[in-house]
Every structure is written in C-alpha cells, then in structure tokens.
C-alpha angles and dihedrals in degrees: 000000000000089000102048088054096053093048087051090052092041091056089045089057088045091099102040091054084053093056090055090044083055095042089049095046091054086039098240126153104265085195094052109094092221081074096057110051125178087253099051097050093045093052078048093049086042094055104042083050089055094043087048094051088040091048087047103048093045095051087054091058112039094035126079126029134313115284083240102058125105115222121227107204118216123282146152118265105182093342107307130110112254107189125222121274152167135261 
C-alpha cells in the first residue's frame, strides 16, 4: 500500500521537478518568488491533478485480474497452504 502511495505522490510532483529543471536550465532563481506566480503554480497543480487521475485510472484498468476470472480463495489440500488465485 505503501508503495502505491508513494508512486501516486512521485507522479503529482512530476510537474513541479520539471519547473526547476526549467528554472535551473535559464538560470533563474528557483527561491526567488518571481519565479513561482499564481498562475504558474496553478497550470503545475492542474497538471499533476490531471497525471494522478490519468495514473489512477489507468492502474484500475490494466491491473487485477481479468473481469472474467473466478477466484479460488485460500485453503488447505493434504496439509499445505494453497494460496488464492485466479482462474
């Protein structure tokens, strides 16, 4: 779950390491809040919105199994474990 979480957050600061990348590359001061206008940051927040809704929606469906598969939940056959699976 951890992991999940942390890929989600990576692709919503996507756009923001860009901008520095940008600011770097012209040599402007990426402390310096003239580098960093209302409108910048909210094209920025737009966009990693828009990544994060596209990442998700694409992990929900290209991920699991396929919507014809029967699950077989975990049991025991002579005394081992099966896990559950899909078929």
């Amino acid at each position: 779950m951890i992991r999940a979480v942390l890929t989600e957050i990576g692709i919503f600061l996507i756009p923001f390491v860009l901008y520095v990348l940008f600011l770097l590359a012209t040599q402007k001061g990426v402390a310096e809040s003239t580098s960093w206008p209302a409108r910048v940051v909210l094209k920025l927040l737009i966009s990693a919105f828009v990544l994060v809704i596209v990442s998700l929606l694409l992990l929900a469906h290209f991920s699991g199994a396929a919507p014809t598969a029967t699950y077989t939940p975990a049991h025991i056959e002579n005394g081992k474990l099966v896990p559950g699976q899909n078929k």
